[in-house]
DSSP file (Angstrom, degrees, kcal/mol; ACC not computed):
  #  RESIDUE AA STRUCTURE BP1 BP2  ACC     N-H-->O    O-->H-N    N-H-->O    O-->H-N    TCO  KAPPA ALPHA  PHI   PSI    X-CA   Y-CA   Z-CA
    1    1 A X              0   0    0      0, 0.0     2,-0.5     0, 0.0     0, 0.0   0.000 360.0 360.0 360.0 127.3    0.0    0.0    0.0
    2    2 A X        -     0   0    0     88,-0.0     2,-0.5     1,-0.0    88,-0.1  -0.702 360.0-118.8 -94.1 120.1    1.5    3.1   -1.3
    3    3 A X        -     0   0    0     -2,-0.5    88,-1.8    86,-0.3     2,-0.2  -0.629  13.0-138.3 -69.5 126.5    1.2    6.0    1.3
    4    4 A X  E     -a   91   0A   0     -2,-0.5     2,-0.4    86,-0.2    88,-0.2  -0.621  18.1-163.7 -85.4 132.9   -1.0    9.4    0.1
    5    5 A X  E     -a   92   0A   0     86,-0.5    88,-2.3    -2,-0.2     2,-1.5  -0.991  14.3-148.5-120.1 112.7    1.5   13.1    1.6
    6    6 A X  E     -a   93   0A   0     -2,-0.4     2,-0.5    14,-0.2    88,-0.1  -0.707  19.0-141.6-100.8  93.4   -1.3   15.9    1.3
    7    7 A X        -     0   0    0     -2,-1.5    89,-0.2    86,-0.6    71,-0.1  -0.367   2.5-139.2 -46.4 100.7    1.1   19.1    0.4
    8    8 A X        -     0   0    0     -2,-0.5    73,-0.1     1,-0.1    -1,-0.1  -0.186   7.1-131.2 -63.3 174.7    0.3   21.9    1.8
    9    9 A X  S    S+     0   0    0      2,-0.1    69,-0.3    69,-0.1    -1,-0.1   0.891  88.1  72.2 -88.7 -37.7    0.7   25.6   -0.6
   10   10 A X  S    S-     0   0    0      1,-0.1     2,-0.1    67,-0.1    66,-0.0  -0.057 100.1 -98.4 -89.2 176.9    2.6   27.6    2.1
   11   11 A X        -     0   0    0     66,-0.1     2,-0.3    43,-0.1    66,-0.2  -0.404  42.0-160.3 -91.3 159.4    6.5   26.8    3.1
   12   12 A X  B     -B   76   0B   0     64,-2.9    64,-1.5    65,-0.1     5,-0.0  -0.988  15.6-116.7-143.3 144.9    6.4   24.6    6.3
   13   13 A X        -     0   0    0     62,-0.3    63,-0.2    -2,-0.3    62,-0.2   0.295  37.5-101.0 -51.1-161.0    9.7   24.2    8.9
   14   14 A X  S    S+     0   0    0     57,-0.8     4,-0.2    60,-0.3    61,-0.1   0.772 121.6  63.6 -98.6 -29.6   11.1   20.9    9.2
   15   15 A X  S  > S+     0   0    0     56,-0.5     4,-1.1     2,-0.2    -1,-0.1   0.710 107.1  38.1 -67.5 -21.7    9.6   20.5   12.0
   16   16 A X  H  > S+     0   0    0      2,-0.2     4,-1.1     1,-0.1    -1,-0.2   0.442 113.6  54.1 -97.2  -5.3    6.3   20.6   10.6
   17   17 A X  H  > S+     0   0    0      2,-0.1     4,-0.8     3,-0.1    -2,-0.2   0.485 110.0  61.8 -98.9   9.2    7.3   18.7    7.3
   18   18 A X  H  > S+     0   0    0      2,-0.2     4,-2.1    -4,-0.2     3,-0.3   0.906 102.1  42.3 -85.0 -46.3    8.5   16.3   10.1
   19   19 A X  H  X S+     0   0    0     -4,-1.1     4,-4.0     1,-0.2     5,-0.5   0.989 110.2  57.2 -63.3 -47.7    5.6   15.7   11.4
   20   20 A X  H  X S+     0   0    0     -4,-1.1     4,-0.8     2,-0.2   -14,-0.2   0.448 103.3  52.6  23.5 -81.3    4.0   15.5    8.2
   21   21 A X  H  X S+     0   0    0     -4,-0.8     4,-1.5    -3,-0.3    -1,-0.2   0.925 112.7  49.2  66.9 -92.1    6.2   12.7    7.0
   22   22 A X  H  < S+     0   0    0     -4,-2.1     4,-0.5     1,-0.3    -2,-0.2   0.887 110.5  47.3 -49.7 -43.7    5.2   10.7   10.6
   23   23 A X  H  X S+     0   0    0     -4,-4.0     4,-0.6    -5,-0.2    -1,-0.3   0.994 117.6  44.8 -62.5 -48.9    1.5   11.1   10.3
   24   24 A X  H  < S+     0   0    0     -4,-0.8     3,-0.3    -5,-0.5    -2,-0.2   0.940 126.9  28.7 -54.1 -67.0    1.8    9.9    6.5
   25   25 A X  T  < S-     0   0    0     -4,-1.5     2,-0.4     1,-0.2    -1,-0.2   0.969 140.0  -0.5 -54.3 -68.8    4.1    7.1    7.2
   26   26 A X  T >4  +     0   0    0     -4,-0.5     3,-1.1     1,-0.1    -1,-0.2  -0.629  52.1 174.8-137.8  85.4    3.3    5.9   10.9
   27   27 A X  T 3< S+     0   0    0     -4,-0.6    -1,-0.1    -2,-0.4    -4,-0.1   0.792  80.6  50.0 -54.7 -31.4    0.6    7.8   12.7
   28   28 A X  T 3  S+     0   0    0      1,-0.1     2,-0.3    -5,-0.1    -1,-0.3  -0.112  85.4  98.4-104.5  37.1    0.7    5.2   16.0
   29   29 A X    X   -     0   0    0     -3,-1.1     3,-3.0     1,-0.1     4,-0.2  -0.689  58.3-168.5-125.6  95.2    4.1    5.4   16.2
   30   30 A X  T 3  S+     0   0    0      1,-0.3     3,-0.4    -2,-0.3     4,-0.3   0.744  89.5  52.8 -47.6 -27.5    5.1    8.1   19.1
   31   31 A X  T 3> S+     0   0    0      1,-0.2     4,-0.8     2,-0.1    -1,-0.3   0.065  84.0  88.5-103.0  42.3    8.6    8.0   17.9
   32   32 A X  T <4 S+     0   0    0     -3,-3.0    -1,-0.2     1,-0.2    -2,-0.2   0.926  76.0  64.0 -97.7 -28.9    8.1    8.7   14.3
   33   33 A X  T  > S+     0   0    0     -3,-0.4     4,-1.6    -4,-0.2     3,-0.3   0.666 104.0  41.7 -44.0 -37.7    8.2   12.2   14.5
   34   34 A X  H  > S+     0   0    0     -4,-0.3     4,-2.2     1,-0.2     5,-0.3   0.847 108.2  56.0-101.6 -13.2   11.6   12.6   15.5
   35   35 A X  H  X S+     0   0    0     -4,-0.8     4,-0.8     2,-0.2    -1,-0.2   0.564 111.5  50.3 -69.1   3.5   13.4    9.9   13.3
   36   36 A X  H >> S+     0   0    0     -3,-0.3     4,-1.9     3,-0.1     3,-0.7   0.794 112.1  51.9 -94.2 -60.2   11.7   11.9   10.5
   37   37 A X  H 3X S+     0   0    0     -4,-1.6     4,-1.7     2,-0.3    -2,-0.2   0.669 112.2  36.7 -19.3 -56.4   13.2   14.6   12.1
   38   38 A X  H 3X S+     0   0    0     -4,-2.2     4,-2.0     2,-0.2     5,-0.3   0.763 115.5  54.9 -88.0 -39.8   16.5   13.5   12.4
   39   39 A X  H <X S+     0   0    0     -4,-0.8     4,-0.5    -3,-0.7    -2,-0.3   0.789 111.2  52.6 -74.2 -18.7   16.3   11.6    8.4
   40   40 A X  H >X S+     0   0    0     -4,-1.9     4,-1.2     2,-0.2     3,-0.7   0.964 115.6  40.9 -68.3 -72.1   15.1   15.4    7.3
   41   41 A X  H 3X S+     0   0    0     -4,-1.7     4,-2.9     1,-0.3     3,-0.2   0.798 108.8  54.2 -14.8 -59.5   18.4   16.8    9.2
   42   42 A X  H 3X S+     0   0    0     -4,-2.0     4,-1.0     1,-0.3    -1,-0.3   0.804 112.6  43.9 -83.9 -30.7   20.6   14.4    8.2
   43   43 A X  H << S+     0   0    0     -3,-0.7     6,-0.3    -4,-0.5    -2,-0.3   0.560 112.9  52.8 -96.3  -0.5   19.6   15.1    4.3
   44   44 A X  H  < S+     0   0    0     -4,-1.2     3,-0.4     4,-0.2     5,-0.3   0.761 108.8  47.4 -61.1 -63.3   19.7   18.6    4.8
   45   45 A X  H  < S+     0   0    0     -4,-2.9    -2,-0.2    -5,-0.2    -3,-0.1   0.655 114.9  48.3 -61.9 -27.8   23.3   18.3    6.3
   46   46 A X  S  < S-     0   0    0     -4,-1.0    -1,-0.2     3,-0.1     2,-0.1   0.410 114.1-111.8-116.1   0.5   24.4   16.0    3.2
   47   47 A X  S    S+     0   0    0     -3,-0.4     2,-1.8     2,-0.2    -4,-0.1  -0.411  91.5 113.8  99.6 -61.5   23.0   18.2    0.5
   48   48 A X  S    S+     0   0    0      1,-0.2     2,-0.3    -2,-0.1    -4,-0.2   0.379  80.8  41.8 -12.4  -9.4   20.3   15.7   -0.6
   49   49 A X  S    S-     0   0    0     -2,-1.8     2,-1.1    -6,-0.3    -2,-0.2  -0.661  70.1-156.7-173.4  94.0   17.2   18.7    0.8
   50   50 A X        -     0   0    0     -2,-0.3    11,-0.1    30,-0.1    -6,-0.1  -0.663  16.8-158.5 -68.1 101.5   18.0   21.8    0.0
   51   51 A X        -     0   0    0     -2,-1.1     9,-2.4     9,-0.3     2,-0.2  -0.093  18.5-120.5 -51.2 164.9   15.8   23.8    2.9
   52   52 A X  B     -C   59   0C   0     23,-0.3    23,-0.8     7,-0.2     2,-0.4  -0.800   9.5-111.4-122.4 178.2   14.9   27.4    2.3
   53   53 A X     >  -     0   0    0      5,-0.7     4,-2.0    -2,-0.2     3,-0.3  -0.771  34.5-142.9 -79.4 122.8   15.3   31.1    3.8
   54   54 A X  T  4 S+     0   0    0     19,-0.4    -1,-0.1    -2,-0.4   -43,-0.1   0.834  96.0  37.9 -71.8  -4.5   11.6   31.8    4.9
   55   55 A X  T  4 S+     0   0    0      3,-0.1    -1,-0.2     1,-0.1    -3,-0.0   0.824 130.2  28.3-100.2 -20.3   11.9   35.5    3.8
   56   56 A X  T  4 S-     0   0    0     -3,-0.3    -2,-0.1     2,-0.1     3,-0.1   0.835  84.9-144.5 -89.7 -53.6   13.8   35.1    0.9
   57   57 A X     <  +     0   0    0     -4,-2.0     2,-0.6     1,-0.3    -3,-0.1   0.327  52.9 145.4  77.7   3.3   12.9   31.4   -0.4
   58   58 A X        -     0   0    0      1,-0.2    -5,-0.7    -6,-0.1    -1,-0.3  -0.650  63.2 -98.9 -62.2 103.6   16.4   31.3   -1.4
   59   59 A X  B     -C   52   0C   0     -2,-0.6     2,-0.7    -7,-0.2    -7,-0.2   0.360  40.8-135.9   7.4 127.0   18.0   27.9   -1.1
   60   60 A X        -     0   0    0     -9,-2.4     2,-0.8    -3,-0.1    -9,-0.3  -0.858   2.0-145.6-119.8 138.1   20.1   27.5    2.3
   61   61 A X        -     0   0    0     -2,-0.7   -16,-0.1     1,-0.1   -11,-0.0  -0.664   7.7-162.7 -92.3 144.9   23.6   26.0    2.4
   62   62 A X    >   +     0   0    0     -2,-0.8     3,-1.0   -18,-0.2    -1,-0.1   0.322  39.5 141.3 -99.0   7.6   23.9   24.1    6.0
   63   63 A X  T 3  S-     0   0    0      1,-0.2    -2,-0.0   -17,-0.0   -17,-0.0  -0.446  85.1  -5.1 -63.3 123.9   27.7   23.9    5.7
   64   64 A X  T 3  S+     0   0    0      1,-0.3     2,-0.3     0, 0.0    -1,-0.2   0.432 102.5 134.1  96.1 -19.5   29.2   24.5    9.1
   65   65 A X    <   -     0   0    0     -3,-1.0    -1,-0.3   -20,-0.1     2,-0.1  -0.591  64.7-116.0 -77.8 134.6   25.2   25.4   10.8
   66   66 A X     >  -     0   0    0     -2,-0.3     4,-1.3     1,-0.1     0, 0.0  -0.596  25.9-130.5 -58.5 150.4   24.4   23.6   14.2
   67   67 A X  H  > S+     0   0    0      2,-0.2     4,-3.0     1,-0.2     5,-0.4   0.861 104.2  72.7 -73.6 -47.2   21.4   21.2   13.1
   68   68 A X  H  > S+     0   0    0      1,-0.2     4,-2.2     2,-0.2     3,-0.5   0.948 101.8  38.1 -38.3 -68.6   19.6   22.6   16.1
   69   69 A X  H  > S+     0   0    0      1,-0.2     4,-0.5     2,-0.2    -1,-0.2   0.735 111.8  48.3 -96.7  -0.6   19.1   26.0   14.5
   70   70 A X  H  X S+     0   0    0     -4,-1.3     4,-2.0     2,-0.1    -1,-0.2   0.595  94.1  72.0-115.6  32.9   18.4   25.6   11.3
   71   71 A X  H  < S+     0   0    0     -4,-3.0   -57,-0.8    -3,-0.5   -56,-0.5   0.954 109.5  48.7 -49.2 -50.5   15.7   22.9   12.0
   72   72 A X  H  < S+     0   0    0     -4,-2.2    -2,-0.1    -5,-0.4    -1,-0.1   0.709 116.4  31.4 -83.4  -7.4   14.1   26.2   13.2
   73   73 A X  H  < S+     0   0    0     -4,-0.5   -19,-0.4   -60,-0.0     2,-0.3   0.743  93.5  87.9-115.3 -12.0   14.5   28.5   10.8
   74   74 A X     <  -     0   0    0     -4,-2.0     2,-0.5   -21,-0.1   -60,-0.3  -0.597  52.8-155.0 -84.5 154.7   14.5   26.8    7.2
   75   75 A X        -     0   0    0    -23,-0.8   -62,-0.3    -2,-0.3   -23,-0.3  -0.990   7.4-152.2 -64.7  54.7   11.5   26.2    5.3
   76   76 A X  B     -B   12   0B   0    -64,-1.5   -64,-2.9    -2,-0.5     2,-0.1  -0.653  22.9-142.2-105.0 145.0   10.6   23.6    2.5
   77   77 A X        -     0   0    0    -66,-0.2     4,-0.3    -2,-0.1   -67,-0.1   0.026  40.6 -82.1 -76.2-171.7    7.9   24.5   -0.3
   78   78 A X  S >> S+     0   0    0    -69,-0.3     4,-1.7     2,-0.2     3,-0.5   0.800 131.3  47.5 -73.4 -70.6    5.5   22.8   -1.9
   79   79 A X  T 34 S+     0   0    0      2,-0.2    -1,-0.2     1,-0.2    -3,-0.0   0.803 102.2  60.6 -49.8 -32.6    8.3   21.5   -4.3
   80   80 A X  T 3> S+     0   0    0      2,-0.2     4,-1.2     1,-0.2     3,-0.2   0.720 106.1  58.8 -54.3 -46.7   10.7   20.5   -1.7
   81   81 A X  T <4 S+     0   0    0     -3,-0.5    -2,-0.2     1,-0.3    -1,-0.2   0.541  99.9  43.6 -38.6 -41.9    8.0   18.3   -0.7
   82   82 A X  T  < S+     0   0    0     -4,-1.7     4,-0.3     2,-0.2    -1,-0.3   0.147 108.7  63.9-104.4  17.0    7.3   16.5   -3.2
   83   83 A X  T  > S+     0   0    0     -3,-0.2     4,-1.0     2,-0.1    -2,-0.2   0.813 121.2  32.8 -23.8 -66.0   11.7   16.1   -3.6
   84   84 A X  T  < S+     0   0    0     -4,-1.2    -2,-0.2     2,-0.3    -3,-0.2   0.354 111.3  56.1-101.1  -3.1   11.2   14.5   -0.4
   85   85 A X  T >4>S+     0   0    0      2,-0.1     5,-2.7     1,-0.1     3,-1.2   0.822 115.1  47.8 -98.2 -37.9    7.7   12.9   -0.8
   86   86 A X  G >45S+     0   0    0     -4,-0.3     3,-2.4     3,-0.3    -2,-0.3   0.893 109.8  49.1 -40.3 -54.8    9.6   11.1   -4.2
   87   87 A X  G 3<5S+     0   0    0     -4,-1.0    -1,-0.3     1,-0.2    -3,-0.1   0.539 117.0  44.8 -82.5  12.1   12.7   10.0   -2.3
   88   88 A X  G < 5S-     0   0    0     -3,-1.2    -1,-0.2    -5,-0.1    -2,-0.2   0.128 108.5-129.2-159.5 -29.5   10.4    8.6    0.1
   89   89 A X  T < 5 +     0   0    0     -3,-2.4     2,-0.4     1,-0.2    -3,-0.3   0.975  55.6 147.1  48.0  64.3    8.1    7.1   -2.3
   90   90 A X      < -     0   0    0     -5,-2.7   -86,-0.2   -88,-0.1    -1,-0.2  -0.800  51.9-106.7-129.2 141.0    5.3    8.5   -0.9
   91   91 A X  E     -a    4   0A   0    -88,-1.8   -86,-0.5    -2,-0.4     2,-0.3  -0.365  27.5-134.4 -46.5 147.4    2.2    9.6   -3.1
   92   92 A X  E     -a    5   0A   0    -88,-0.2     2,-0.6    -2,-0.1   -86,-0.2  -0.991   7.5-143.0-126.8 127.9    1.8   13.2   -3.5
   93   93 A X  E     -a    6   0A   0    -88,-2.3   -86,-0.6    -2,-0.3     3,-0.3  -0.848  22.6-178.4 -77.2 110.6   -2.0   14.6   -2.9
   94   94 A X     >  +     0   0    0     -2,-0.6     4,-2.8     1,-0.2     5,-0.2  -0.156  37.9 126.4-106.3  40.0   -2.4   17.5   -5.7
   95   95 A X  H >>>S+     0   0    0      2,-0.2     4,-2.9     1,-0.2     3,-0.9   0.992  70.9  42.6 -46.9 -74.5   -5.4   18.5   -5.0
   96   96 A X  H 3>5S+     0   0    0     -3,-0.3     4,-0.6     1,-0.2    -1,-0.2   0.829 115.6  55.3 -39.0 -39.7   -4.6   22.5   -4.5
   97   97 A X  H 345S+     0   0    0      2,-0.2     4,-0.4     3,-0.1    -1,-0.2   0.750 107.6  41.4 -69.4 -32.4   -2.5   22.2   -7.4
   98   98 A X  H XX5S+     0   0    0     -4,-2.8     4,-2.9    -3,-0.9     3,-2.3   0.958 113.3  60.8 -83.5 -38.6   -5.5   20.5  -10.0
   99   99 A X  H 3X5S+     0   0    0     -4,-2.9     4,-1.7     1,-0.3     5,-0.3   0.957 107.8  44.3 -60.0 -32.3   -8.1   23.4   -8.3
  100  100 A X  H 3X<S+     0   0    0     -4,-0.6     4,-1.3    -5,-0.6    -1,-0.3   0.924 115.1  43.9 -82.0 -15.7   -5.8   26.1   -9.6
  101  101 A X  H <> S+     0   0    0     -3,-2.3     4,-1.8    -4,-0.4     3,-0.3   0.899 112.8  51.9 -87.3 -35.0   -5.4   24.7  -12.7
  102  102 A X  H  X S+     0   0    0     -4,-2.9     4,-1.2     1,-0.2    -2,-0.2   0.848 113.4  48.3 -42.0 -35.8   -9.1   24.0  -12.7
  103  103 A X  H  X S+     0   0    0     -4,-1.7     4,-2.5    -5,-0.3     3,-0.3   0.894 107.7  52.4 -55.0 -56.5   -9.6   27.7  -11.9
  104  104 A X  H  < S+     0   0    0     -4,-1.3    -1,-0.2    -3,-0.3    -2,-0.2   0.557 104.4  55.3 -78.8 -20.5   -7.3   29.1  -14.4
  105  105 A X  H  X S+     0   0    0     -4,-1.8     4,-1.1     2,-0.2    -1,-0.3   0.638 106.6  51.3 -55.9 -36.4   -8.8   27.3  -17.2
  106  106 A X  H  X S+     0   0    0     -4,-1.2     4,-1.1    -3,-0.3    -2,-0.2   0.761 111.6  47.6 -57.9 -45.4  -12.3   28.8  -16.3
  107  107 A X  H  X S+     0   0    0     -4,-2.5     4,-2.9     2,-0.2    -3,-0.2   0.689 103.8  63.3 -83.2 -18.6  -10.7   32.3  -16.2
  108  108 A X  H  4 S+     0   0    0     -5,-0.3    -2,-0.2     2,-0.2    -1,-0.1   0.956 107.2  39.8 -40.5 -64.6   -9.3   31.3  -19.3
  109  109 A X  H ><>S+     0   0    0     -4,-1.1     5,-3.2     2,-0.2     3,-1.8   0.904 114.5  51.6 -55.5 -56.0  -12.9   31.0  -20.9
  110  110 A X  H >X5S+     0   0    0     -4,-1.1     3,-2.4     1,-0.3     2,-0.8   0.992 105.3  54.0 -75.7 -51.3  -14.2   33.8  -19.3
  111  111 A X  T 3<5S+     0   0    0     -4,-2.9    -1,-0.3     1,-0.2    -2,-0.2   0.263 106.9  57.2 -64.3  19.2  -11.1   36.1  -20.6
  112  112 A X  T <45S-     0   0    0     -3,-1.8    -1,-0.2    -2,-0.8    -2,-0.2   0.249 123.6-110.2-125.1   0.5  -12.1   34.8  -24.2
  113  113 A X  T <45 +     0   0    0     -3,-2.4     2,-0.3     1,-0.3    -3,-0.2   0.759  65.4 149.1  61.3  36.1  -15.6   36.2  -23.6
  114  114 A X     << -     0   0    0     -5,-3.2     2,-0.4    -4,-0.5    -1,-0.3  -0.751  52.1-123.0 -92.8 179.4  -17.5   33.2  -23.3
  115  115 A X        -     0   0    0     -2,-0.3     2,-0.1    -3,-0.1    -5,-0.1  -0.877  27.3-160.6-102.2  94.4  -20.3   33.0  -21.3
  116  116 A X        -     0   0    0     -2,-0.4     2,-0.4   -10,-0.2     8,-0.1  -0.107  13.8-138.0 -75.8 124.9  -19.6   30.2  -18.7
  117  117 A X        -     0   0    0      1,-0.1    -1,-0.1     6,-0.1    33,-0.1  -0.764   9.6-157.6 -93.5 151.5  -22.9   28.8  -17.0
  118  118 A X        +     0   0    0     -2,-0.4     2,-0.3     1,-0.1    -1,-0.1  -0.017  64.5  99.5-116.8   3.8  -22.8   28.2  -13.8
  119  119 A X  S >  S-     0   0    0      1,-0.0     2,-8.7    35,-0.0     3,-2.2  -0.528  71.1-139.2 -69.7  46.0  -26.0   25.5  -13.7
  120  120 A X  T 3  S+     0   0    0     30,-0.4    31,-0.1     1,-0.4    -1,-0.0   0.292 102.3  57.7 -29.6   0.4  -24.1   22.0  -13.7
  121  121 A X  T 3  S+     0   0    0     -2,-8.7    -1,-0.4     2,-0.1    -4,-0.0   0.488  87.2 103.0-104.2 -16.7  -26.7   20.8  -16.1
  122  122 A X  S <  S-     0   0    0     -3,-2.2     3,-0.0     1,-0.0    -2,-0.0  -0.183  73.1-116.4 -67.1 143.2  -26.0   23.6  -18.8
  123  123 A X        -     0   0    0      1,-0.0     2,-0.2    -7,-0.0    -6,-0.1  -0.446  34.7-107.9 -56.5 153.0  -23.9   23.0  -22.1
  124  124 A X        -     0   0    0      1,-0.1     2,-0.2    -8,-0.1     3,-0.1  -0.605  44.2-104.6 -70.4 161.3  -20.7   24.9  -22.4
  125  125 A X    >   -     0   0    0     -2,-0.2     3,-0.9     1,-0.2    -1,-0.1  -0.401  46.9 -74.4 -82.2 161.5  -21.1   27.7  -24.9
  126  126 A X  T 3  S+     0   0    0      1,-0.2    -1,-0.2    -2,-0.2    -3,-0.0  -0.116 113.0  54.7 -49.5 131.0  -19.6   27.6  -28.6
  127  127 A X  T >>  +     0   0    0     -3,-0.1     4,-3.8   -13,-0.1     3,-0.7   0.384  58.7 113.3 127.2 -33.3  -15.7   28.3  -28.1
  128  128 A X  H <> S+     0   0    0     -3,-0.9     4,-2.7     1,-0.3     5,-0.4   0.944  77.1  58.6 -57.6 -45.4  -14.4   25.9  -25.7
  129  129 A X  H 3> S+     0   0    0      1,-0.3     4,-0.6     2,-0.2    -1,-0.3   0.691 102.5  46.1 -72.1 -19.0  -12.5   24.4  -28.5
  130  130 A X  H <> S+     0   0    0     -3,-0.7     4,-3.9     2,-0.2     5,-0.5   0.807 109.9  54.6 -83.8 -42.7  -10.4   27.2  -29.5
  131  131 A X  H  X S+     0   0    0     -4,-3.8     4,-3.0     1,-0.2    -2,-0.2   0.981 104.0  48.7 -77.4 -24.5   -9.6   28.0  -26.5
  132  132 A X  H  X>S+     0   0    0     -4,-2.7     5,-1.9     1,-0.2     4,-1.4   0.844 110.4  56.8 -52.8 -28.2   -8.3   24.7  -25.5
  133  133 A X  H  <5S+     0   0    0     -4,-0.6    -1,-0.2    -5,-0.4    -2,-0.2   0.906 105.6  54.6 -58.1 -48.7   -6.5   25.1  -28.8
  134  134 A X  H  <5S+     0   0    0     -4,-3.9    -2,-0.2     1,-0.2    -1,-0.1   0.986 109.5  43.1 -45.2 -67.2   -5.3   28.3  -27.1
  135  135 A X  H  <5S-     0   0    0     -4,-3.0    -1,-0.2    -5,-0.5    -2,-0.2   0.787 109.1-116.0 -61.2 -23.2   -4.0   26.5  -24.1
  136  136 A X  T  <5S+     0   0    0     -4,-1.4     2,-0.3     1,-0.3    -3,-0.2   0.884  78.9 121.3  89.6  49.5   -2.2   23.5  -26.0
  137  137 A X      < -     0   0    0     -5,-1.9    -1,-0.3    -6,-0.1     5,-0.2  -0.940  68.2-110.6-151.5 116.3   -4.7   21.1  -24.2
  138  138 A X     >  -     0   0    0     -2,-0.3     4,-2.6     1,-0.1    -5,-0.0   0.110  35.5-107.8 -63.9 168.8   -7.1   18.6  -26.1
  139  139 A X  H  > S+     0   0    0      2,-0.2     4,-1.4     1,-0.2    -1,-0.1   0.834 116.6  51.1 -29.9 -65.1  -10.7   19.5  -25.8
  140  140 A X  H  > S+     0   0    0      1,-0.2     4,-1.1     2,-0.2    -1,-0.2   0.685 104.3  61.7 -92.2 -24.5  -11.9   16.8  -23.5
  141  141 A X  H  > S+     0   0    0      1,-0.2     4,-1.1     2,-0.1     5,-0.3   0.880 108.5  47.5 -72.6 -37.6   -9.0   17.8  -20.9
  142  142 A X  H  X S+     0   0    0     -4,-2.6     4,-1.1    -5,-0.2    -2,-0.2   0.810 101.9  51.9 -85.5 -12.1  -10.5   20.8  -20.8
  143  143 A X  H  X S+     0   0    0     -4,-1.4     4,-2.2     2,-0.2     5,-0.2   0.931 111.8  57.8 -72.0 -56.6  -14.2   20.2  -20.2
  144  144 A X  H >X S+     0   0    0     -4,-1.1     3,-2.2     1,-0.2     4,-1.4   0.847 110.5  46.8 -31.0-100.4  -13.0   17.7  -17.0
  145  145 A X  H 3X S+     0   0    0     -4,-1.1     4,-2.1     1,-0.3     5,-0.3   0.770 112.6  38.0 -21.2 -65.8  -11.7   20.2  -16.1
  146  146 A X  H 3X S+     0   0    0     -4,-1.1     4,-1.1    -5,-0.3    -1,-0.3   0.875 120.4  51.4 -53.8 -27.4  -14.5   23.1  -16.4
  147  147 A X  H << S+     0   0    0     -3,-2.2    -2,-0.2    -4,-2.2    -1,-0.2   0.963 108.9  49.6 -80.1 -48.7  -17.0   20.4  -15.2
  148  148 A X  H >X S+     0   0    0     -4,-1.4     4,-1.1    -5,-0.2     3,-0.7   0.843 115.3  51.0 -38.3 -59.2  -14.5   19.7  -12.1
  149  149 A X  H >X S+     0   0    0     -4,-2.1     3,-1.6     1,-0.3     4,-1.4   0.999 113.2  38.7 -74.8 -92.3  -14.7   23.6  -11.8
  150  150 A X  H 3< S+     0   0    0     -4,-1.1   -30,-0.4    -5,-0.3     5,-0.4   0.396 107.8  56.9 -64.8  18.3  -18.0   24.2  -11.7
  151  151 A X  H <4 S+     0   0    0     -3,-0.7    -1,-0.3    -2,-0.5    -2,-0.2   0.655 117.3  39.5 -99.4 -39.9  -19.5   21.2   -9.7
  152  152 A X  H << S+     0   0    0     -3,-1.6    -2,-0.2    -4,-1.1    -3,-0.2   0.579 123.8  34.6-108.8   0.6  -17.6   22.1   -7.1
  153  153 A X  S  < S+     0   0    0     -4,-1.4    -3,-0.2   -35,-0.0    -1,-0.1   0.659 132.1  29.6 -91.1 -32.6  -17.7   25.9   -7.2
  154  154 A X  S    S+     0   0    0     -5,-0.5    -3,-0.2    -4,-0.1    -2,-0.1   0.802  82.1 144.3 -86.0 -68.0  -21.4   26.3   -8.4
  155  155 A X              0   0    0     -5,-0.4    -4,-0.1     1,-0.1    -3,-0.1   0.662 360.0 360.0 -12.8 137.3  -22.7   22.9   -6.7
  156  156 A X              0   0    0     -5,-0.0    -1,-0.1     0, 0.0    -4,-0.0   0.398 360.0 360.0-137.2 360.0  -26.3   23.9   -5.7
C-alpha cells in the first residue's frame, strides 16, 4: 500500500514537514516524528534537501550550521515536498494544485468572452475548443476540467 502526503501551498519548517512525514508514514508510532526529524536533518546536512530562507525562499547551504538552528528556521515548499515525498516514495496529494489549474482554465474561458454557465446541467457555450487550442490542451482535458470547476464551485 502506497502511502498518500497531502502538500500543503505555504512553506512549512522541518519540524512541521516532520511531522507530516510521521503522520503519512506511521501515525501510531510516538517515535516517528523525531526519526523523520532527524532523516530530514541528516539530508539537509548531506546536500540531498536543499531547505529554504523563509523570507527570501532562497535555497540555504547548511555547511558549518548547528542542526539545532536551522531545524528552526528553514522552510521547505511545496516543491521541496514533493523532492522528499519522491525519495520517500510517498504519493503526492495534488489536490490545490489541479483546483488552480481548474480555476485558471475557467478564467481562461471567461477572458475569451465566453459566457460560462454556472448550472451544472448547462452546455458549455460555442468556443471551448479554440480555446483549449489556445492553451495546448485537447478538448476533452479541458471540459474535466471546467465540469470539475463548476460542480464544485457552483454545486447547488
Amino acid at each position: 500500500m502506497t502511502t498518500t502526503l497531502k502538500i500543503p501551498e505555504k512553506p512549512i519548517t522541518l519540524i512541521q514537514a516532520a511531522q507530516l512525514l510521521a503522520q503519512a508514514v506511521s501515525p501510531d508510532n510516538a517515535d516517528a516524528v523525531r526519526w523523520s526529524l532527524i532523516e530530514l536533518l541528516a539530508a539537509a546536512l548531506d546536500g540531498t534537501l536543499r531547505g529554504r530562507n523563509p523570507l527570501t525562499l532562497a535555497p540555504v547551504d547548511v555547511a558549518g550550521i548547528p542542526p539545532f538552528e536551522y531545524a528552526n528556521f528553514m522552510v521547505l515548499t511545496s516543491d521541496d515536498l514533493r523532492q522528499l515525498a519522491s525519495m520517500r516514495s510517498l504519493r503526492v496529494n495534488d489536490q490545490a494544485r489541479s483546483e488552480q489549474r481548474q480555476e485558471s482554465r475557467w478564467q481562461a474561458c471567461v477572458d475569451a468572452g465566453l459566457r460560462m454557465p454556472t448550472n451544472t446541467f448547462s452546455h458549455f457555450p460555442r468556443g471551448i475548443g479554440k480555446v483549449a487550442e489556445k492553451l495546448g490542451i485537447e478538448r476533452q482535458s479541458l471540459t474535466d476540467d471546467l465540469n470539475a470547476y463548476r460542480e464544485r464551485v457552483f454545486r447547488k
